[in-house]
Structures are given as structure tokens and as C-alpha cells.
C-alpha angles and dihedrals in degrees: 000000000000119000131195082228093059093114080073103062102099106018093042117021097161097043088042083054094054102046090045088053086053098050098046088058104046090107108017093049120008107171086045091049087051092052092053097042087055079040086058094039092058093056091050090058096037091046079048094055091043096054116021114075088201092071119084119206119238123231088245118044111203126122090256099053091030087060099047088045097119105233090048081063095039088057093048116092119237115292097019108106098055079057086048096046096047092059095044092053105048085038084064087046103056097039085045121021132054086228104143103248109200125207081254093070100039081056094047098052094041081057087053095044086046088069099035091061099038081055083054088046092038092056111027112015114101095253097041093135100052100046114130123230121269142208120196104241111211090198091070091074114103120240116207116226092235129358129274132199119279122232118272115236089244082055091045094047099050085045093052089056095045084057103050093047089057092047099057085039083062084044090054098046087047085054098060083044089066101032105173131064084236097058085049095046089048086052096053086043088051095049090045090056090048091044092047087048093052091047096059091060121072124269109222094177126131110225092181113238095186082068090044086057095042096050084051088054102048101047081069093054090048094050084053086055106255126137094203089174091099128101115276102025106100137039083017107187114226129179133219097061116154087243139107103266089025096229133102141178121248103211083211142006121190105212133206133227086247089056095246120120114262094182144347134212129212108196115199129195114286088243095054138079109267080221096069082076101048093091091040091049093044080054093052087043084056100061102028088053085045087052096045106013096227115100112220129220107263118219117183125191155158100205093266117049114033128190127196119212115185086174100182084066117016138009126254123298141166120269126183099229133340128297122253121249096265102044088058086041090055082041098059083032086063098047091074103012104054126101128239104243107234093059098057118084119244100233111256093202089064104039131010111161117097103235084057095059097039081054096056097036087056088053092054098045091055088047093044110019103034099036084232119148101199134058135190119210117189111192132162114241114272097023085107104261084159102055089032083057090045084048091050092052100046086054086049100045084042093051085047093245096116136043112156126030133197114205112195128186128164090238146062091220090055097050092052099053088046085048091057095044090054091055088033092054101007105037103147090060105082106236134194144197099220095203089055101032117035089183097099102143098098096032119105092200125048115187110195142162106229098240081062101045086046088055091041096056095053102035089058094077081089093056128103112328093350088295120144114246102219106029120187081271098050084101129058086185129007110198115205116219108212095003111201138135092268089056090054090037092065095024122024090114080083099061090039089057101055137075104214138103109275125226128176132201123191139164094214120123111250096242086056104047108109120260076234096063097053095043084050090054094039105244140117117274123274095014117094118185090263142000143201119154149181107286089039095061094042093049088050094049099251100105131034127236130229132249108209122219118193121206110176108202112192099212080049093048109032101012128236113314113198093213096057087055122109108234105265089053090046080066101052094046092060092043085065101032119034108114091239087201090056107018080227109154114195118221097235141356109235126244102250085064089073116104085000104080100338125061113185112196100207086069100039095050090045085049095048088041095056085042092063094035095052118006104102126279134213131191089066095309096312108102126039118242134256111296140202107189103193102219123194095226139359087261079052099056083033097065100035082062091050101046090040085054088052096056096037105034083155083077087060094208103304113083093068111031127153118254101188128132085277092081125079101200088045095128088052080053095051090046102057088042082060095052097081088218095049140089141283095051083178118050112185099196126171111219089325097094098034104096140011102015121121121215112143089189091072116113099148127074120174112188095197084163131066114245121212103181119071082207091060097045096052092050084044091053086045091074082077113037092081118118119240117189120212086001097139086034144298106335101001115102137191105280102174138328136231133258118198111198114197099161110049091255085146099053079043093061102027089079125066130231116166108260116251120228112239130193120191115261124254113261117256084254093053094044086051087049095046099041092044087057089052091053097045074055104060099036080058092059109033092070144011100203098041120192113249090255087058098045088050092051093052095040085052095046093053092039081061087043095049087038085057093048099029093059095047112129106247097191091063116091106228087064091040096069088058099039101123092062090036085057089041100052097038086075105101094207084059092066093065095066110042119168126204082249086059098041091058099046083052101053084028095052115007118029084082099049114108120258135209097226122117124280111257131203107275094224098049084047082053093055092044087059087050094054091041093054087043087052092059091041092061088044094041097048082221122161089245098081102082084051096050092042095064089048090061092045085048096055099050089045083063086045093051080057090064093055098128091065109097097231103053091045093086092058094041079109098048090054105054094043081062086061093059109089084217086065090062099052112116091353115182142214087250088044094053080044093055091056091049102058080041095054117019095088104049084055086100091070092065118111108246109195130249131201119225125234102232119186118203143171110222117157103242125198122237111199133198108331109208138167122246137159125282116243090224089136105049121110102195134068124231102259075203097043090049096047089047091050093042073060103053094049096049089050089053089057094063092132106049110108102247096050089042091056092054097040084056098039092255111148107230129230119237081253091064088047095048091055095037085060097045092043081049105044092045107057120103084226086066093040089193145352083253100050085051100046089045091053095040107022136247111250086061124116106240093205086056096046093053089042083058094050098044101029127203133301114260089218096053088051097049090053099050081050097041093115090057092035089040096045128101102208103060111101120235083256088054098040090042086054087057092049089055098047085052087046094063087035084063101047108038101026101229127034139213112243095212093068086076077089099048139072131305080038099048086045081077093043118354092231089058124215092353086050088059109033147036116275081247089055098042089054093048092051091051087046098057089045094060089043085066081042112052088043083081093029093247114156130183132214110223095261099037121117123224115273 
């Protein structure tokens, strides 16, 4: 009997058995036909691996992984994989899911496997190049009289093993045929010749792109649940159309249980705009709404790009997928069911303060009034976001706009308490906490993270009948919990994802809010949908204010000075802090090291002590409050409870105890802090207990931390603003709670600086995306007969950069949305002709998506990043090169440190060679590559450096405490505060490498730049590169400005002096003038060379330095002066001071 796989029978018998297995079954037994086209399948890929030396096996053999290896896609032609995919998909479907498999699909998939195997035949059988071309006849396909049973899926499966035990049996038997590695090598060399000699002729066959767009198509109708291989569900023939006949095809109609269309959908080529179906779709609409008087939901799309157009309500839009059936069935419910807003009652019993309706009532005029989708809420902490929202969706669920709801916060904490307030004020919808219950099918309210709901959206696939658990559709209205631009910047896939209607709450004050946020939420700047914020709830009672206390602690403020210690603490200072390599002893350790890597008890125990005499009391005077101490660092908590425990053993552990992400039962913790007779009354949290969480009990904040964002200490001092009736007894309410500043966080915030916008920085895999396309650029353009190193470099360059994009999961959404340009771009011959236009969609678009290569060492990933910047310097010609070169250099003398690992012995050579100025003349681009593949994996082996917790027990001084007023309603940072704090934070650093080789005259390598930046930019003291430069400036020299902060060390000046200190000629006034020039060296780092006339210098001769030394001397003294000087590029006109 004639088979469409007939083209198989010689080259290929066993293949030829399976397919023909397949087709026989397609209607007598789909699921089994789709078992044995994956089966044949299978043997295609594994006869591929065994014969063909381009192919590279992968570490884990199965189909799945075999498939996605890249050179398995690079060998494919065009077109190909999605066909591949497709039958390995719906294979696993039928061996391992109930979904219903109809004949449709199994014929379907053996089309798809038709071509699959005549591109095998085309391009490696024996005849490839004489193959005719072929067309797929439907008609070949044999038909049974009457139909039999199916296979089971325990039938197909233990079929499925009984097949694959033969099969490696037959391998077996092949392999002692060709017994030695030779015969096998002479094999692979044979079918690489045939395959080299088919390629070269033409290839005439039709794979069929239009299936390939509809398979794309319809595994997203299958992942919204619908089996579209029925009669009657595709090419759907309507009448009325403005045409000629008047008649026209629906490519798909959804139908519903009652037989009237629910959607349609108009697929366009993949090449083509989904728009260009939009009229033709609205046409269709047309007829199909005048036979059945319904009007479906149109969908038109090319594959790739789908737009959804409910046009009784909304205009289009662009959906990723389709949406479920009853999701469209809710949709066309809602059309005449729903109620207009204003009409429906905002439930008393939830909410019953003003503010809180208008709220809700501004939200529903711009859903139902103003046809808009998406919503901002701006409300101070404590002024109840979280019961208005529940309010909201109860009017909504009530007016039958709304059926299911996503909640998403950025915290655990935060999901818990919102948990409780849904069954506390919304207790008949089922509601769940997605990280705890992942059984969210029956629940009206799903409460998530978003690390979890991403995880949760691309884990479904796996979910009933292939469907995805949560579709775009899965939500009528997702509610945003802190909505601000880091939030979108991490996470705006999500809302992207989604269909619902879109509403944000946030605490930030409206001034505040990003320009990002509102154009996210598509509204003018500066006007959310609604506002009410902090001095308008304490002013209406709602909220209470804070009453400020400063204690101005001077460790805490200027640091610990050796020279202000008594003796005995002298000693134990230099016991801790004495360099023991050096000897060398500082003079102080700064302020910001305080609570970061030093914890002094004497502050702690004064702090903890103020805290019990005057922080407020409840139980008639008897029992401090409840109480948030806000700690730098878990070391930090850490030590304030034990030091607490230490000065109050009666409270026997339990009365301060630490409540931060370290500790698994913190939400047991947080429960009882927020039980006013429990225990723990002090909770010392870091970061936990900062925003979001709601304990009304609270009257005692202790910012033992400095705070940088105005958004974040507002938040902080909202712990305290909630109103607590009888607290203090029958009768006595809370009236107002205590902030303890220890830190100057309120002369921080009382002066005003404009706020600078910030955007998150690129990961270390996106920069190296984004720098090796630049560099592929510029070896394109530097030369048009590059050498074959070149050529190798960039080859090698755009193979990383198609790896990146090639191995992409296309099933995850956040890849999906991009697919057209990921297809695109996985094809290996698109990288060779790359436009400006494409250059900017892949660093635009692509450069962020996940990949599915293998993690790599970060630090070997750093260094890659160096080599590639010093690559473009070369190219470039850019002042940067003799910066990043010494980085480089920097980086393999560490390494030469490491000579006795094994690994790093055999480039002992090649290293030293980097450190000879004759290596580095006319580097090149290949030359800089060479040291990379040498060198980037021994980068592991480099000290990084670590910062040792010291505990000492200095006496501090605590000066005047005295209340104040808390800046909770500024708008504006201290330009003076923030420099003194950026300070304060770089003096803290003085060990990392880059600010202890200034301090000790040392030139730095680019890679010390590199990582002084990153170590800057990064901390949450500098806030942004923008901020800084704002503060500070841009045309300065950062290593200047660093060698200012931190100064010089005094060793490092006296030996650059020693001829002058060491000599026996020079007089005590001459002596004493160099003191004092290493004096100012110390302290400010650099040093004008023009102060040697001025006072304090002419205090010593009134003609200064010339007044005192030779003119030799006095040339040699400026000249080691400007030495200091020129190390940090800092240079002085002839009347300016030093800075």
C-alpha cells in the first residue's frame, strides 16, 4: 500500500517503519499515531548525533534537551524546529496527559513529520539530490472501515519502553558491526561528503510556512484549552461580506456550548502585520454577530503578534495568547449583565471613611465612564490601601465586572497581613496565598509575589491538557501592592502579561511618584487617579503624627579618633586595628563604619538605655511600648539583642528579638509583636519591618541606620502613624509615637536637593550582550579584508551572541512576547548581516531575555566584560585603554600570586609576559582575546577581599537630646547632608583595594576603577551615578575626589620626605615645615603647591618654603607634592586653595 513516507524505504527502513506506523494510525488511533511520529522522531535525532560530526552532544540526552542543543538548530533549515517542536510536544501529550487527541492532530503532526523527514532524505540520503519534490496527500492516509479503540497511555507507555529497549538492542548489534573508532570515523566522513554534495543543489521543496503559522497558532489555543480540530472550527464559511461572492472564510471560530460564536480568530502570515487583519476580522465579526446575534471577540494574529478587540467595550490591544472559554464566556456575560458603577454601593461594612470611597468612586468613573483600564492610587500608610482595594473588588465583583483577582506585593509579610484582611472583610471569595497554596483553580483571589507568579506562568505548561494555568486572561483585575518604577523595572512582563484591568497603590507622596509610574499607568504626571496623603490624614484624624527626638551620638556622627581615647582604650584600639603587615596604626576609624563592620557597646547600651527612660510606656507607665528598631545589618540586630539581653537578663530573651528575612518563623515573630501582650515589645528588623507591615501598637521608632530615599523614610515613619484606640487605657488613645533618630537622618531630610531619576543597571550577562555586539560592530567596519584572526574573533563574537538568543525558552513569557525577532535571530546565517536597526532591537529587546545556557562564574563573566571594553578601546582608539590595561595586568599579577594551583602553573609564562610594557605594543583586539580564553577561568582563584566584624568598648558620648520635628513632609534632600553621608560611606570603604591604593599613592588599574565604580554606584548611600555627580560634580576626577575624602597615608608621605625627616642638617623650623606639609597631605589627600606661601606655612618664615630651603630643595619639595598630586590627576592654578 502507498505511503506518503515511501521516499524512506531504502535510505532509511527503520525510520520508513515508524512513520508509516504513524500514518496508519492517524484515524484509527490518534494518540497512538502521535506516540510513534514523536518515536520516529526520536530515531531521526539519535541516527543525526551518531553520524553527523557537526552535532555536539548535549550533557543530558533526552529528546527535549537533544532538539534545543544549538548545533542541532543551526543544522536545521529555516522553518524546521517549530515543526519539530510541535511533534515533540503533542508526542509528550499523548504518552503522558488525558488530554483528548483528535484524528486532526495526529494529521497534523504526521504533515509535520512529512517534511521533517523529506528534509533528512533531501540532505543525507544517497540520492538527496535527486529527490523529487514532494507534496504531502492527504488521500494516502488510510481510512479504517469502523473505529477501533485508541491506546491507553499505560499501553502507550509500555509500549514506548518496549520500543526503546529494542531500539538500543538494534544499536547494539550496528556498534559490533563497526568495531573500531576508524570504521566509524570513515562513516561520519562518508555522510559529510554526501551531505556537503546535497547541499550544493537546490532545494525546491515547500515546507510549508502557513502550518508552521498555524501550529504556532494553535499551541496557543491549546494552552487556552481549546481542541479547534472539530468540524466547523476553522476556515468557517460566513455570508454577507462586502465582496464579490459574499462570502468569506473565518480561519477560526471559538465556539460556545450554546453553538454561537464566542471569538474568532484571523491568522495572517507570519511576515506580515497582525494588523493587516483587523478590518477583515471586524467584517467577519459583522456577519457572524447578524447570523447568531451574538458578536464574538475578534483576535487577529500572525503567530506572532495578537491583538484582542472586544469592540462593544475597548478598543484593540495586544494580548499574549488567547483567552480560555470561560474567560470569553464571562466576557460576552459582562456585555449585558454588568452594572453601570455608579449605581452600585460601596460596602459600609469594608470601608466607611470618606477619602476611601472617593477613592473608589474615582477608580470607577475612569473604568466605566472613561472606558480606561488602568488606575493609580496614591495613599499614606496607614490611611487603609489594602481594605479600600478589598472594597473595590467586592463593588466590582458585585457590579459583575469582576470575577477573578490577582494581588501582588514584593513580600511575604505583606502577602500574609493582606491574606487575613480578605477573610477578615471578604470572607465568602475564596481567597489564596499562591506561595503557600498552589491550588489556585477554584480561588477568586490569588494573592503572589512576583518572583512566584513569574514562576507560576511558566511552570503551568505543565498544567491539565497542556493548558496554562494562569492565561493572559486568568485575571479580570490585578491590584499592585507599592507601585513604583523599581517595581516595573523588574517586573512589568507581568503587566504586560495580563489582560485586567490594572490598578496601583502606592504610599508615595504624588510629587514623588516616577514619571515612569504614571506613564506606565497611562496618566499625566503628577496626577494619580486619586490622592490622599500623609498630612491630610493627620490633619483629619486618621493618622498620628510624630514627635522627633535627636540624639546625636559622636561615634555615630565623627567617628573614633585615637587620639580622643583614654589609655586603656588607646590599647585596645591598637590591638584591632593596628595593620600587623605594616604596623601601620589610622588615626580614626570613620563614622559609616559604625554598625557596618564595628559595634561599640558603649553606644549601643546608652541607645538601648534612652530607649527604656524615655521612649513611651503603656500599662500605666510600667511596660515600654511596642517598639521597631530600625539595624543596619543582621551583625548589627544581632548585637543591639544581645546587648539588650545583657542589661536586662529579668526579660529572659524574649522581650527584644530580631524579626529580618534570617529567620525562618519571622512571621510567628511578627505575629506575636503585633499581639500588644506578647512578646517581643522591641523588634530590631533589617529592611522586614520597613514598609508595608501593620501594627497600630507601635509608639517607638529607632532609626539606628541612616536612610537615603525620602520614599523609604516615609514608609519607615509609617509604622507608627496608625491610630490605636484605649491603647494607653480606657479612654486614652494613641495621640502620637516617638522617633529616635541616632543617625541625622532629620538634618538629612529638612534641606532640599532635586531628586535624581534612576533606572536599574543592566546585569553583568546583558552588559556582555550588549558590549560583544558593539564589538562585532566595529571588527565589521574597521576593515573589509580582515585577516583570519580577525575573522575568527568576530565569528566567534556573533556564534556567543546567537548562542544567547538561539537557547532562549520560548515557551517562557517573557521571551514569547518577543518571539518574531528570537526566531529571527536563532538563525546562525542572520548574524552575518547585521544593520544599525538590528543592532538596536537586540540590545533593546533581547539582550535582557533569559537564556538557557549554562551559568557561568561571575567573576570569570567580570573579566570577560574587562577584555571586552579593552577590546573596543583598542578599536576605538579611546583614552580608556591605558586604564583598562592596567586592570588586566592587575588582574594576572593576582593570579601569579596563585602559581602553585594547578590550574593557573601552565600560564605562569603568559602572565608575565602581560606585566612587560613590550607585550602591549600594537596589541590587538585577537591578542586581548587570546588572554581572555587563557585567563577567564582561573579568575576564581583571585582574593577578594573580606571585611572583619570588630567589637569594641569605647565610651561614646551622647550629647543634648532634644526633640524636634520630623521632616515627614519635605520633598527635597540636604545637597550638604548627602555629601557628608557620601563621606561617610566612602570612608567606611578604606580597605577596599582601589581607595587603599590611593590612600597609599598606589596608581590603580582599570580594574580597580572598574570595581571602585561599581562598589560606588551601587550603594544605597550614593543612591545613583546621577545623584553623585549632581552633589559632587562631573568633570571631577573621581579618583581625586576619593583621595580628598580619604587623604593620604602619613606613611606614604614620610617616605616620600625621609631625606628631609632622616637628615641631620635640617633645623626643628625646617623639620616642623615638612610635618606640616605632611600634615595637609594626610588630611586632604592632595595639596596645592602654592600654600607653601601661605599660612600656616608662612607662620614658620614669612616667605614660606623659599624663606626656609635651597631653590634645589624647594623644587624637589613641589615636585614631590605634585607627584601626590598627579597619581589622582588633580592639578592647581597658581591662586587656587586647596579643596
Amino acid at each position: 500500500m502507498p505511503s506518503n513516507f515511501d521516499f524512506l524505504r531504502s535510505a532509511f527502513p527503520d525510520l520508513h517503519t515508524h512513520a508509516v506506523q504513524a500514518e496508519s494510525l492517524v484515524f484509527a488511533a490518534p494518540r497512538a499515531s502521535c506516540f510513534y511520529a514523536r518515536f520516529a522522531l526520536e530515531q531521526m535525532v539519535q541516527w543525526l548525533y551518531a553520524n553527523d560530526p557537526y552535532l555536539r552532544l548535549p550533557y543530558d540526552t533526552n529528546l527535549g534537551s537533544l532538539i534545543h542543543e544549538q548545533s542541532f538548530k543551526d543544522n536545521l533549515k529555516p522553518g524546521l524546529f517549530p515543526k519539530i517542536r510541535a511533534i515533540h510536544k503533542l508526542g509528550n501529550l499523548a504518552v503522558h496527559d488525558a488530554t483528548a487527541i483528535s484524528d486532526r492532530d495526529a494529521l497534523s503532526l504526521v504533515q509535520e513529520l512529512f517534511h521533517v523527514l523529506y528534509w533528512l532524505a533531501r540532505y543525507y540520503g544517497p540520492s538527496g539530490r535527486t529527490l523529487p519534490d514532494l507534496t504531502f496527500q492527504r488521500q494516502l492516509v488510510p481510512r479504517p472501515a469502523e473505529a477501533a479503540p485508541d491506546l491507553s497511555l499505560q499501553q502507550l507507555q509500555a509500549l514506548e519502553q518496549k520500543l526503546s529497549q529494542a531500539d538500543e538492542m538494534r544499536r547494539l548489534a550496528e556498534a559490533r558491526k563497526q568495531q573500531t573508532e576508524a570504521e566509524l570515523e570513515t562513516l561520519r566522513a562518508e555522510i559529510n561528503a554526501l551531505k556537503a554534495q546535497n547541499e550544493a543543489a537546490e532545494d525546491r521543496h515547500d515546507y510549508h510556512e502557513a502550518d508552521t503559522r498555524r501550529t504556532l497558532i494553535d499551541v496557543l489555543l491549546k494552552e487556552a484549552g481549546w481542541n479547534i480540530h472539530q468540524p466547523g472550527w476553522t476556515e468557517v464559511e460566513v455570508t454577507g461580506m462586502p465582496n464579490a461572492s459574499g462570502t468569506g472564510y473565518v480561519d477560526y471560530v471559538l465556539w460556545g456550548d450554546d453553538g454561537k460564536p464566542l471569538a474568532l480568530v484571523e491568522a495572517k502570515r507570519t511576515t506580515a502585520d497582525a494588523a493587516q487583519g483587523k478590518r477583515q476580522a471586524e467584517l467577519y465579526a459583522n456577519c457572524l454577530e447578524q447570523r447568531y446575534q451574538q458578536r464574538p471577540v475578534i483576535f487577529y494574529t500572525n503567530g506572532y503578534d495578537t491583538w484582542i478587540w472586544d469592540d462593544v467595550s475597548y478598543p484593540p490591544r495586544q494580548i499574549q495568547g488567547f483567552l480560555k472559554k470561560d474567560e470569553l464566556e464571562r466576557l460576552i456575560f459582562r456585555r449585558r449583565n454588568r452594572k453601570r458603577l455608579h449605581l452600585v454601593a460601596v460596602a459600609d461594612g469594608i470601608v466607611n471613611r470618606s477619602y476611601q470611597k472617593e477613592a473608589i468612586r474615582r477608580i470607577t468613573e475612569a473604568f466605566d465612564q472613561r472606558k480606561e483600564r488602568k488606575s493609580l492610587l496614591v495613599m499614606a500608610t496607614g490611611t487603609g490601601k489594602t481594605r479600600t482595594a478589598i472594597a473595590l473588588i467586592d463593588l466590582l465583583m458585585r457590579a459583575n465586572w469582576v470575577n477573578r483577582v490577582l494581588f501582588l506585593a514584593d513580600r511575604n509579610a505583606l502577602l500574609t497581613q493582606a491574606f487575613r484582611a480578605f477573610q477578615k472583610h471578604l470572607p465568602a471569595v475564596t481567597a489564596i496565598d499562591l506561595t503557600r497554596d498552589k491550588a489556585a483553580d477554584s480561588a477568586k483571589v490569588v494573592l503572589s509575589t512576583y518572583p512566584t507568579m513569574l514562576n507560576a506562568i511558566n511552570r503551568s505548561l505543565n498544567g491539565p491538557g497542556g493548558q496554562r494555568l494562569f492565561g493572559p486572561g486568568a485575571f479580570d483585575l490585578i491590584l499592585v501592592d507599592e507601585a513604583h518604577r523599581s517595581i516595573y523595572q523588574k517586573y512589568g512582563a507581568l503587566f504586560d502579561y495580563f489582560d485586567g484591568l490594572l490598578v496601583g497603590l502606592t504610599a508615595t507622596p504624588r510629587d514623588e511618584v516616577e514619571r515612569d509610574t504614571y506613564r506606565i499607568f497611562e496618566l499625566q504626571q503628577g496626577v494619580p487617579t486619586f490622592a490622599y496623603e500623609l498630612d491630610d490624614a493627620v490633619q483629619d484624624s486618621y493618622l498620628v503624627p510624630p514627635l522627633g527626638v535627636e540624639v546625636p551620638f559622636k561615634f555615630l556622627r565623627t567617628g573614633v579618633k585615637y587620639s580622643d581615647l583614654s589609655p586603656a582604650e588607646q590599647a585596645e584600639y591598637e590591638e584591632k586595628f593596628r595593620d600587623e603587615e605594616t604596623g601601620e596604626l589610622p588615626a580614626q576609624v570613620n563614622a559609616a563604619a559604625l554598625n557596618a563592620w564595628l559595634f561599640n557597646i558603649s553606644t549601643v547600651d546608652q541607645a538601648l538605655e534612652l530607649l527604656m527612660q524615655r521612649g513611651l510606656q503603656v500599662d500605666g507607665g510600667d511596660r515600654l511600648g511596642k517598639t521597631i528598631i530600625f539595624a543596619r545589618n543582621h551583625d548589627h540586630a544581632q548585637f543591639i539583642v544581645d546587648r539588650f539581653d545583657a542589661n536586662y537578663p529579668h526579660y529572659k530573651g524574649k522581650f527584644a528579638q530580631i524579626i529580618d528575612s534570617k529567620n525562618s518563623y519571622a512571621q510567628s515573630l511578627l505575629d506575636d509583636f503585633g499581639d500588644l501582650p506578647k512578646d517581643p515589645t522591641i523588634a530590631v528588623s533589617v529592611d522586614m519591618l520597613d514598609t508595608g507591615v501593620d501594627v497600630p501598637e507601635v509608639v517607638n521608632l529607632v532609626f539606628f541606620k541612616p536612610v537615603f530615599s525620602r520614599v523609604k523614610f516615609n514608609q519607615m515613619i509609617g509604622r507608627g502613624t496608625r491610630l490605636c484606640p484605649d491603647l494607653f487605657g480606657p479612654g486614652q488613645p494613641k495621640e502620637n509615637f516617638l522617633v529616635f533618630d541616632l543617625c541625622g537622618n532629620f538634618d538629612y531630610f529638612n534641606q532640599e536637593v532635586a531628586e535624581v531619576s534612576q533606572r536599574l543597571p543592566d546585569s553583568l550577562t546583558t552588559r556582555l550582550v550588549k558590549q560583544r555586539l558593539e564589538l562585532a560592530a566595529l571588527l565589521t567596519s574597521a576593515s573589509d579584508t580582515p585577516s583570519a584572526d580577525r575573522a575568527n574573533l568576530q565569528t566567534a563574537l556573533l556564534d556567543d551572541l546567537h548562542q544567547h538568543v538561539a537557547t532562549m525558552p520560548q515557551d517562557n513569557f517573557l521571551v514569547r512576547k518577543h518571539l518574531r525577532q528570537v526566531e529571527e535571530f536563532a538563525q546562525r546565517e542572520r548574524w552575518d548581516q547585521l544593520s544599525e536597526d538590528d543592532q538596536a532591537t537586540i540590545a533593546e529587546q533581547l539582550a535582557s531575555l533569559p537564556n538557557g545556557l549554562p551559568n557561568e562564574d561571575a567573576l570569570a563573566k567580570r573579566f570577560d566584560l574587562l577584555c571586552l571594553k579593552l577590546q573596543l578601546a583598542i578599536l576605538k582608539q579611546g583614552g580608556e585603554f591605558v586604564s583598562l590595561r592596567d586592570k588586566l595586568r592587575d588582574a594576572a599579577a593576582q593570579l601569579e600570586q596563585k602559581r602553585d594551583i594547578p590550574m593557573v602553573t601552565p600560564h605562569l609564562p603568559l602572565i608575565a609576559a602581560l606585566q612587560d610594557e613590550t607585550w602591549w605594543a600594537d596589541v590587538t583586539p585577537e591578542m586581548v582575546e587570546t588572554i581572555r580564553l587563557a585567563l577567564r577561568d582561573l579568575m576564581k582563584f583571585v582574593d577578594r577581599d573580606q571585611r572583619q566584624v570588630v567589637y569594641t568598648d569605647f565610651a561614646d558620648e551622647m550629647g543634648v537630646v532634644q526633640e524636634t520635628d520630623v521632616p515627614t513632609y519635605q520633598t527635597g534632600f540636604s545637597r550638604y547632608q548627602y555629601e557628608k553621608k557620601v563621606r561617610a560611606f566612602i570612608q567606611a570603604q578604606e580597605n577596599h583595594v582601589a581607595i587603599a591604593k590611593l590612600r597609599r599613592n598606589l596608581p590603580l588599574t582599570e580594574t580597580d576603577l572598574t570595581a571602585l565604580e561599581e562598589m560606588l554606584f551601587r550603594a544605597e548611600e550614593v543612591e545613583s551615578r546621577e545623584r553623585f555627580e549632581e552633589v559632587f560634580g562631573k568633570n571631577k576626577s573621581l579618583k581625586r575626589l576619593i583621595r580628598e575624602i580619604v587623604g593620604l597615608d602619613r606613611g606614604a608621605a614620610k617616605e616620600a620626605f625621609s631625606r628631609y625627616l632622616q637628615g641631620e642638617t635640617l633645623s626643628a623650623t625646617q623639620i616642623r615645615f615638612i610635618e606640616e606639609i605632611i600634615d595637609t597631605l594626610t588630611q586632604h589627600g592632595i595639596m596645592d603647591p602654592g600654600l607653601l606661601y601661605e599660612d600656616p606655612f608662612t607662620g614658620l618664615h614669612q616667605e614660606g618654603v623659599e624663606g626656609l630651603f635651597s631653590d634645589d630643595d624647594v623644587d624637589n619639595i613641589i615636585s614631590i607634592v605634585e607627584a601626590f598630586n598627579a597619581t589622582v590627576g588633580a592639578t592647581f592654578s597658581s591662586d587656587q586653595a586647596t579643596a
